[in-house]
C-alpha positions in Angstrom: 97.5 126.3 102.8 99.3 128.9 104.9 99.9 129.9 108.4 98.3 132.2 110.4 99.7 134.8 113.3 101.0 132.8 116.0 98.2 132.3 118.7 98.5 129.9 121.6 96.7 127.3 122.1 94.1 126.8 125.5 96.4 124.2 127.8 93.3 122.4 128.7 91.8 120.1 126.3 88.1 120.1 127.9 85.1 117.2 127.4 83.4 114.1 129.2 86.4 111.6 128.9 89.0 109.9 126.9 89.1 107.4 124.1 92.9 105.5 123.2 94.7 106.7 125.9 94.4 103.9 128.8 92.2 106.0 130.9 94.4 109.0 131.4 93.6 112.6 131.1 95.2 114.4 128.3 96.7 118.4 128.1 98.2 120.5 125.3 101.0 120.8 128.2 101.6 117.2 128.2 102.4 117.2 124.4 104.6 120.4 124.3 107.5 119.2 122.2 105.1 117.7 119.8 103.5 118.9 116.7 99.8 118.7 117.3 96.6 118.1 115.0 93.1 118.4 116.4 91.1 117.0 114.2 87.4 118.2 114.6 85.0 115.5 113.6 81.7 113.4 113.6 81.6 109.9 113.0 78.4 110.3 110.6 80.5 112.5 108.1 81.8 110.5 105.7 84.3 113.8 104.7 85.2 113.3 108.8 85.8 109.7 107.3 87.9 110.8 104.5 90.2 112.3 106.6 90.8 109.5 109.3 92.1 107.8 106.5 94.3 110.4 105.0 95.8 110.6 108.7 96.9 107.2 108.7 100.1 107.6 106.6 101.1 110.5 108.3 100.9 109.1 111.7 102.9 105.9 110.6 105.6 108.4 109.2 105.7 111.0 112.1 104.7 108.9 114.8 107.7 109.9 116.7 107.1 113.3 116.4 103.2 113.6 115.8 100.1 113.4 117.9 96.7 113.3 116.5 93.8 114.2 118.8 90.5 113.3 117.7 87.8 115.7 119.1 84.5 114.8 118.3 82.4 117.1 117.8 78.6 115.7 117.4 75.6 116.7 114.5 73.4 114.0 115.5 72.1 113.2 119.0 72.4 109.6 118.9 76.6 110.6 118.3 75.9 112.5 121.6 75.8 109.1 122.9 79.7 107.8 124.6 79.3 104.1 123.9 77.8 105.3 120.4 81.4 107.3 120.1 83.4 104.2 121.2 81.9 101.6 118.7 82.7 104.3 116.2 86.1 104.6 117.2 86.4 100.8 117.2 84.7 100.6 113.8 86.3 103.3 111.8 90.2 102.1 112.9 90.9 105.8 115.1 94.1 104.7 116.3 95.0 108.3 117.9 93.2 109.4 121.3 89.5 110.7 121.1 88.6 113.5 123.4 84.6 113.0 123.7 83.0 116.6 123.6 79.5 116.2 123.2 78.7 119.7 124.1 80.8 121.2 121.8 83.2 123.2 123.9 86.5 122.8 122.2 84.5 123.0 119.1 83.8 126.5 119.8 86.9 127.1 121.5 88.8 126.5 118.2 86.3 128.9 116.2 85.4 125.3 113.8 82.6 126.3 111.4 82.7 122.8 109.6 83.0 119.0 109.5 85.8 118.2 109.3 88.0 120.7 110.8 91.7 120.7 111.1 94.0 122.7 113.9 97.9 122.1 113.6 99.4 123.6 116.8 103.4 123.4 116.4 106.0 121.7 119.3 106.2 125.0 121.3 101.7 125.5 121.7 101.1 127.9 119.3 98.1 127.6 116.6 100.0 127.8 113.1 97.1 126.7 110.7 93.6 125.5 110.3 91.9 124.1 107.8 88.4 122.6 106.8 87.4 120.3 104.9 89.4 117.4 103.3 92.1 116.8 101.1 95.1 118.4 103.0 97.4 115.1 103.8 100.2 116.6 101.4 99.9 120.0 102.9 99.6 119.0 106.2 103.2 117.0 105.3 105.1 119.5 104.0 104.2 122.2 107.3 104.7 119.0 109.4 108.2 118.5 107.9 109.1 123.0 108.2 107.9 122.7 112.1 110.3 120.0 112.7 113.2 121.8 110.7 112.4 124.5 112.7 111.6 123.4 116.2 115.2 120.8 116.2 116.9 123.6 115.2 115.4 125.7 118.2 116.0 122.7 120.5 112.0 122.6 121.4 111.2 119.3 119.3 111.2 116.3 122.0 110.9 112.5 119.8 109.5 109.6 121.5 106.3 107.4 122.2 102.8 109.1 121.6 99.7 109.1 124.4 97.8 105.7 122.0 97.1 103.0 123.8 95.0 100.4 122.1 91.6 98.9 123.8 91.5 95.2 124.0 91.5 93.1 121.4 87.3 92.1 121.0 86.6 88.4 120.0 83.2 88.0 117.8 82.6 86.0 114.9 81.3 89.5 113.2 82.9 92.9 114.1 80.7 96.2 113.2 79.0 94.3 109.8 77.8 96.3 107.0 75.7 95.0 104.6 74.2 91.3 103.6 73.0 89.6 101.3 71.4 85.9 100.8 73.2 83.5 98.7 71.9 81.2 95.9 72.5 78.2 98.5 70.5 79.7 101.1 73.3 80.9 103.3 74.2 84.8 104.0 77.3 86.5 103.2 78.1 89.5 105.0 80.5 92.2 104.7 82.6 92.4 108.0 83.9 95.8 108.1 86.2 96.4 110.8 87.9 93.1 109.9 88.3 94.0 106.6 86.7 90.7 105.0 83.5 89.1 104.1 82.3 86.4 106.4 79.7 83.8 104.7 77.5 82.1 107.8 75.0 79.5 107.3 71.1 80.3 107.4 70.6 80.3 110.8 72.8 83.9 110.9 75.6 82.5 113.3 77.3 79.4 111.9 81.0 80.1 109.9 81.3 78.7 106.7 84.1 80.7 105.5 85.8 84.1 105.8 87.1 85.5 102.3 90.2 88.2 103.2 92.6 87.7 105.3 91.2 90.7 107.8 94.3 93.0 107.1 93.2 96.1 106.1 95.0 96.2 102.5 94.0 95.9 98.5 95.2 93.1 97.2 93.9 91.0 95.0 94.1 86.8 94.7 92.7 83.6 96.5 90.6 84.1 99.7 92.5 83.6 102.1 95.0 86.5 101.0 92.8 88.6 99.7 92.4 91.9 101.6 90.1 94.9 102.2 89.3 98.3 103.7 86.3 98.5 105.5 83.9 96.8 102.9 79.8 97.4 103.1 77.5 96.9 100.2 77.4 93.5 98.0 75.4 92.6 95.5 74.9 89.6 93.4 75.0 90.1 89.4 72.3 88.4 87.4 73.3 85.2 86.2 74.0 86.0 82.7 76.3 88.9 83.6 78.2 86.4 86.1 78.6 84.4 83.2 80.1 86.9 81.0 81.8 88.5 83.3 83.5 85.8 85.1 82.5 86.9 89.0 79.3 86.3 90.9 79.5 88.9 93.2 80.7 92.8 93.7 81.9 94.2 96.7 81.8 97.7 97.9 85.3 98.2 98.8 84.4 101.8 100.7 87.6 102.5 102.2 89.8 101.5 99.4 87.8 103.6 96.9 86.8 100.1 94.7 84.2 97.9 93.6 85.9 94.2 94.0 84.5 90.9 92.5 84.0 87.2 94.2 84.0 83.9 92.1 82.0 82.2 94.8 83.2 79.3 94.3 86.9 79.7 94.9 86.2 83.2 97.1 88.7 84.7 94.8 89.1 88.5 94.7 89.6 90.8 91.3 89.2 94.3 91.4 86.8 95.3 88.8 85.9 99.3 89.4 88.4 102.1 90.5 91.4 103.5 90.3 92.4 103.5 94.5 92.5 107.4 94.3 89.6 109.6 95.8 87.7 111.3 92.9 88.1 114.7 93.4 87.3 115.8 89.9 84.0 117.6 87.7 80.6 115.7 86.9 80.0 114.7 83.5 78.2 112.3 82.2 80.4 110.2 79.7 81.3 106.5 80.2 85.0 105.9 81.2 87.3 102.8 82.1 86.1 101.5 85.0 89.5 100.4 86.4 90.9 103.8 85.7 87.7 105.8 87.5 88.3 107.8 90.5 86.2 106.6 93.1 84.8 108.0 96.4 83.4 105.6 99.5 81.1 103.3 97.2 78.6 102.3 100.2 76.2 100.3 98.8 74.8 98.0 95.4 72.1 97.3 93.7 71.1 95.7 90.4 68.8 98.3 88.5 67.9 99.8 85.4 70.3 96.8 83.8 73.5 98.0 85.3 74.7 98.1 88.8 74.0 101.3 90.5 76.3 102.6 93.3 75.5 104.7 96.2 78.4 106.7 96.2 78.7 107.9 99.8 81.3 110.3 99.4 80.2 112.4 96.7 76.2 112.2 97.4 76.0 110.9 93.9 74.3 107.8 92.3 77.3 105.8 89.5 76.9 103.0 87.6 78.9 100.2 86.1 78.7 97.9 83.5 80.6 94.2 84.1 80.5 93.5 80.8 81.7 96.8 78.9 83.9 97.2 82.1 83.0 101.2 82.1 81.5 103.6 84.7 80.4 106.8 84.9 77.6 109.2 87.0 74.3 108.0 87.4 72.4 110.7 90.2 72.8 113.9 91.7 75.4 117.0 91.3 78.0 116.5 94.0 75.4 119.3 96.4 75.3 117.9 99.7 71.1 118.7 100.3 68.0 117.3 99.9 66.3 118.4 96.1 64.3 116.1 94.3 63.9 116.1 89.8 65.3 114.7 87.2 68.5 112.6 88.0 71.1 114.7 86.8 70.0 117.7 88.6 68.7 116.6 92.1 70.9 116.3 95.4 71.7 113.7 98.0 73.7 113.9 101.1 75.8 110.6 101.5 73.2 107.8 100.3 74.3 104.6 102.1 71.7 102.3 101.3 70.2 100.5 98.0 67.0 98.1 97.6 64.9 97.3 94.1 61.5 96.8 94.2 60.0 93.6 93.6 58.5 94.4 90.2 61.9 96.5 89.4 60.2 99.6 88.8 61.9 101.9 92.3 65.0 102.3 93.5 65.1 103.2 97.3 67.6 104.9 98.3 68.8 105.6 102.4 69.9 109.3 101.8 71.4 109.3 105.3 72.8 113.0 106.0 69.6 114.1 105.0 67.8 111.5 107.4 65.7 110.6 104.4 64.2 107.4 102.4 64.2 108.5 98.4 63.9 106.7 95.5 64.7 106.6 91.6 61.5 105.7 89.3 61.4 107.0 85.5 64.0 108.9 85.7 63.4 111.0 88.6 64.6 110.9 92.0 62.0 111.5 93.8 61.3 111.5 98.1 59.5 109.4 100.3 60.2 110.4 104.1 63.0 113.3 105.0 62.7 117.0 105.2 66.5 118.1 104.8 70.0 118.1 106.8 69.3 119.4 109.6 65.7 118.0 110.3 65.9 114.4 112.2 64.1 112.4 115.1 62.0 109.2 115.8 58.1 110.7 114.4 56.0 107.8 112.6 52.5 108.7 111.3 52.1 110.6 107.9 55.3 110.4 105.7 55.3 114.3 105.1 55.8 115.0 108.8 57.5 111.7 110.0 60.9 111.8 111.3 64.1 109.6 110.8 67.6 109.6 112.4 70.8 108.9 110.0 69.3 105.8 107.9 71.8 103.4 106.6 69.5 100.7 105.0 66.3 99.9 103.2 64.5 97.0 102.3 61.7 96.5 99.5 59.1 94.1 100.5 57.1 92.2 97.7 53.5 94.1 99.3 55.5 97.3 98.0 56.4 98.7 101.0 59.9 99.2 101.9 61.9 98.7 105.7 64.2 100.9 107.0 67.2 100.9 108.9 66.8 103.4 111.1 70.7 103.7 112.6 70.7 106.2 114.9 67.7 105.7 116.3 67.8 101.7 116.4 64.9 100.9 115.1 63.6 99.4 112.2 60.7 101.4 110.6 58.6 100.9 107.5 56.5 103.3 104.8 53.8 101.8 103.0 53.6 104.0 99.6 49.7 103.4 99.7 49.0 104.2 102.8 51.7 106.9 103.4 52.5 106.1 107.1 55.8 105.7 108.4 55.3 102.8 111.6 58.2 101.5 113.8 57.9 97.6 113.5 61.1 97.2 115.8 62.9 98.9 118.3 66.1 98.7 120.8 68.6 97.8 118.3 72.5 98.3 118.2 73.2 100.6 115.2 71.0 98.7 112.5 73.0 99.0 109.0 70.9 96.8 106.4 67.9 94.9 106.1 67.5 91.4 104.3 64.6 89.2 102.8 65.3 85.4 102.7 63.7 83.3 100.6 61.2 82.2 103.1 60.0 85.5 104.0 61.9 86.3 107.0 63.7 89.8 107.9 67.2 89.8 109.1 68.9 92.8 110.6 72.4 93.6 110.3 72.7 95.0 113.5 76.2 96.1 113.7 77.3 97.6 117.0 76.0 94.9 118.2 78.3 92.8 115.8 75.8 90.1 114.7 72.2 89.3 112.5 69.3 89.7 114.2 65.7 88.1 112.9 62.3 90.3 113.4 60.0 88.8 115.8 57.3 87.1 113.5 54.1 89.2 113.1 56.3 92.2 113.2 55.5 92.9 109.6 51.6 92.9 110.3 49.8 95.9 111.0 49.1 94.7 114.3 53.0 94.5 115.2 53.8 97.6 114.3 53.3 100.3 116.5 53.2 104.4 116.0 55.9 106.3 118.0 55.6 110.4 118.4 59.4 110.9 119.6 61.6 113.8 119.7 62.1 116.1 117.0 65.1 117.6 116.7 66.9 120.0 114.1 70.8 120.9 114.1 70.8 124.7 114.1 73.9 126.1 112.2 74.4 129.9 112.9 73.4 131.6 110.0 75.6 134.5 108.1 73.8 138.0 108.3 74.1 139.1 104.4 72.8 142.2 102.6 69.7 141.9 100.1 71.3 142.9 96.5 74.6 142.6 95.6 77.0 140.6 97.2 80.2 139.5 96.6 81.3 135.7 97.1 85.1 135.1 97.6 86.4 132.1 97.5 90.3 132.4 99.2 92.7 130.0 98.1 96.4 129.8 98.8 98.4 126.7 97.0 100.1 124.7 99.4 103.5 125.0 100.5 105.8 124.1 96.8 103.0 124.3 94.6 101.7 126.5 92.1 98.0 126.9 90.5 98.1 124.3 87.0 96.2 125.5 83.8 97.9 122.7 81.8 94.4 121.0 81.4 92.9 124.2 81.3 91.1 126.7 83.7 93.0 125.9 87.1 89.9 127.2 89.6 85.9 126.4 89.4 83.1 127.7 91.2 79.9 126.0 91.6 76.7 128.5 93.5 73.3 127.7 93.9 70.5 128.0 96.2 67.6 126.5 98.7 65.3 127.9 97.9 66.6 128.7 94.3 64.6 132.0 94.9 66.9 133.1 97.2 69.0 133.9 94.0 68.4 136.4 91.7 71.8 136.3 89.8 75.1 134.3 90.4 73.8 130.6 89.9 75.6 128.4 88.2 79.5 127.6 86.8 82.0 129.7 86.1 86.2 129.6 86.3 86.8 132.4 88.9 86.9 132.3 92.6 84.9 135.3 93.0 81.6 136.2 92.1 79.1 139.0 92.2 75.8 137.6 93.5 72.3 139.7 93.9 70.1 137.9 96.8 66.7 138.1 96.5 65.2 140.7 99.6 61.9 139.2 99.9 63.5 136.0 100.7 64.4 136.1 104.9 67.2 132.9 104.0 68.2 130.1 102.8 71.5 128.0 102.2 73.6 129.0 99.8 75.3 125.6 98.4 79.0 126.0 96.5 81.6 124.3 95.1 84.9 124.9 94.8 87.8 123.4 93.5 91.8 124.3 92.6 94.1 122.6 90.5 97.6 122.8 91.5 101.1 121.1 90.6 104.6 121.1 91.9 106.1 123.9 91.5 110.4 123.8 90.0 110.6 120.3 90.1 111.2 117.8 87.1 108.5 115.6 86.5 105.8 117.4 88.6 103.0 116.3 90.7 99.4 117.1 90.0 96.9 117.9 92.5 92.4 118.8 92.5 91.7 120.6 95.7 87.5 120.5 96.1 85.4 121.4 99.1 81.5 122.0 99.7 79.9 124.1 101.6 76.4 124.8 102.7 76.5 128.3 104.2 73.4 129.0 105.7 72.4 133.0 105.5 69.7 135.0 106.9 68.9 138.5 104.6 68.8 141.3 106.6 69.2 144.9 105.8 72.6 145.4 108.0 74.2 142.4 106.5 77.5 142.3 105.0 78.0 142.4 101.3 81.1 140.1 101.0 81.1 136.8 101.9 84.3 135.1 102.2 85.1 131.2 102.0 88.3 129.6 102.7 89.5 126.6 100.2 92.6 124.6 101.9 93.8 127.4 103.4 93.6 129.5 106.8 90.6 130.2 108.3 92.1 132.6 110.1 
């Protein structure tokens, strides 16, 4: 990371309205004195997600001198939505203000080019760095701790209370659940995510039995009541003979903490069985390792398949797996590519799957692949795609699966007739596919947010319906071909600008500048990766694959007009002249999108934690 020429920053801090400030109005003006951090985000982004969470320590230890403005900056329409943007707020803990922008002013006023985007503007209202991406909570500490060395010297740092000001306090049994799933008993236990905890409820959807966690957010293990959490979504229960062996009934996706946690039902006790705490932020492979000493990233979902549990790793698009009984781990799915590209297992891509359901016969894994707006599914070995045409593509379409729309699915749902329900979030509405008919329907509609989808034992559907904070049964006859009816909404497709690049040879630079006291590590060998391929992989004609520098020559293919070009990169750095130094993997995506033309340029540059000047 580094700084860039001093530029000041617009006064006016333009959108519809305010979030976490009490109703008032907020200007750069108002918060000279201050060191500043914009952060650009989207609440469907679970990198945006990422970062909320690596802004929490920071504003606990600079709150006096540190404001955090949230400025949301929407992909999906339904986030274009303000009580949409509220729940999220509520939901995902943003205890900073929110400045609602659902045209994207201040998005282009800042020059952001991705999700998330970060814009430090020091106590006097200059611009002094930006970054994209994730990962920067150490860099972001050490320039927080030179502007206030600086700006106390000058006399132009002012301490004191920030513009937060919490909403009420909601009371509801549930608050923003996750995921469900049926008990042996009959009764439903559900994972309540903004309170941190699972909350068990009798059939009927509504009656306590018992909360397990003691709704701080936290990661401690130990009896129910003290147990704690960090927004928690998927469960799943574990065969009988693995319980047995293993000595839990039930795993937990701990998504926030970056854990899978066990539950002796009995007692509600908590162990943590999967995960070290830290974010993974290292290379694929595809050996088994320790499953308590496993980086993790957002585990959003569970499901018993294949005779392991497989996890829907949210925040690296990648399928995992884990073994109770071996206690191991390891990659299951995909490459780490954010995109939509079906094949064998190892080499397809996902973008942030978020939902899991077996088939009755045990054969498919469905998948909610919900940045791509897509239903997919695992079966001999292949991933493989049932409804979803790509990143950018989304809407409310039913009819014929190849053309049928969705909008940010969180859940699915086999049914025993083969079909499988889908929770379609963003557009509220449950939908279904019927692999023999291939028709998408929409079989319910109205809906708060739907997250997950369950079967009781008796046949009936419950909805997690989490904005609206509580379970919600389908009418019956909904499932019949008579209640499901055939909706031909909007279509709608996220247009990024694309890059104007030369056919031949270009040149792709990757710029990266070590943070502040650190110093590029080859202890474990090579300190810098590069990951480049293609959609199509035509676009391509040389430069695909891995190598260890930060450049590389590429040859684009001229009879292709464009494509995305995907890439990964990643630095490895440590603290530089001190004893007993600190490691650190920097790693960000990117999907560029590029249009071949014959004016284009012939370098492309990327910036990895650094300025994007």
């Amino acid at each position: 990371m580094g700084t860039t020429a001093r530029v000041r920053a617009p006064k006016e801090l333009r959108g519809r309205g305010w979030l976490n400030t009490g109703g008032q109005d907020l200007t750069l003006q108002d918060l000279r004195g201050r060191c500043v951090i914009l952060d650009f985000w989207t609440f469907c982004c679970i990198n945006c997600l990422h970062v909320l969470d690596e802004l929490r320590p920071l504003e606990e230890k600079y709150g006096d001198v540190l404001v955090v403005i949230g400025v949301h900056s929407p992909k999906f329409e339904h986030e274009k939505d303000a009580d949409a943007l509220a729940a999220a707020v509520e939901r995902y803990g943003v205890h900073h203000p929110v400045l609602d922008d659902p045209e994207m002013d201040m998005w282009q006023q800042y020059a952001a080019r991705a999700w998330p985007t970060l814009s430090v503007i020091d106590p006097e209202g200059y611009v002094v760095a930006t970054m994209a991406g994730e990962g920067h909570a150490e860099g972001l500490a050490r320039l927080i701790d030179e502007l206030i060395a600086t700006h106390e010297a000058k006399g132009t740092l002012h301490r004191g209370d920030g513009p937060y000001v919490p909403p009420p306090a909601p009371e509801t049994t549930l608050r923003f659940p996750g995921k469900a799933v049926v008990l042996p008993d009959g009764n439903l236990l559900v994972s309540d995510s903004a309170r941190h905890s699972l909350v068990e409820v009798a059939p009927d959807g509504e009656s306590l039995v018992r909360r397990i966690g003691s709704g701080e957010r936290g990661r401690a293990d130990g009896p129910a009541a003290a147990a704690t959490f960090s927004e928690p979504q998927g469960l799943c229960l574990l065969p009988t003979h693995v319980a047995e062996v293993a000595g839990y009934d039930l795993v937990v996706a701990d998504t926030v903490n970056h854990l899978l946690r066990g539950v002796r039902l009995e007692s509600g006790e908590v162990v943590t069985v999967a995960g070290s705490g830290r974010q993974w932020r290292a290379s694929v492979d595809d050996h088994a390792h320790d499953a308590l000493a496993v980086d993790l990233s957002s585990p959003w979902d569970l499901a018993w398949y294949d005779d392991k549990l497989i996890i829907a790793m949210a925040g690296i698009h990648q399928l995992w797996w884990f073994d109770p009984i071996k206690r191991t781990a390891g990659m299951y799915a995909g490459t780490t590519v954010e995109a939509l590209r079906d094949g064998p297992l190892a080499e397809a891509w996902m973008a942030q799957p978020s939902g899991l359901s077996v088939s009755a016969d045990g054969v498919r894994l469905w998948i909610a692949d919900s940045e791509t707006s897509a239903v997919r599914y695992v079966e001999n070995g292949v991933l493989g795609t049932a409804v979803g045409q790509g990143l950018f593509d989304f809407g409310h379409v039913d009819g014929p699966a190849e053309s049928a729309l969705l909008q940010h699915p969180l859940g699915v749902c086999a049914l025993p007739d083969g079909s499988v329900l889908i929770a379609d979030t963003y557009n509220g509405a449950v939908r279904r596919f019927d692999p023999a008919t291939g028709q998408v329907s929409t079989v319910a509609d109205g809906l708060a947010e739907p997250s997950d989808l369950v079967l009781t034992g008796d046949g009936e559907v419950l909805v997690v319906e989490s904005a609206a904070h509580r379970l919600t049964r389908l009418a019956p006859g909904a499932l019949s071909a008579a209640g499901a009816s055939t909706v031909d909404g909007p279509r709608h497709r996220t247009e990024r600008k694309p890059t104007d690049v030369a056919a031949g040879e270009v040149t792709l630079d990757i710029v990266f500048t070590p943070a502040p006291g650190q110093k590029l590590d080859e202890s474990f060998g090579p300190s810098t990766r590069l990951v480049v391929s293609a959609s199509p992989p035509e676009l391509l004609v040389e430069g695909a694959g891995t190598g260890t520098e930060l450049s590389r020559r590429l040859v684009l293919n001229g009879d292709v007009t464009g494509g995305v070009l995907q890439v990964t990169a990643q630095a490895a750095t440590c603290d530089a002249d001190v004893e007993h130094a600190a490691c650190h993997l920097t790693r960000q995506d990117w999907g560029v999108p590029v249009r071949v033309v014959d004016a284009g340029a012939a370098r492309l540059p990327l910036v990895l934690r650094g300025l994007d000047a």
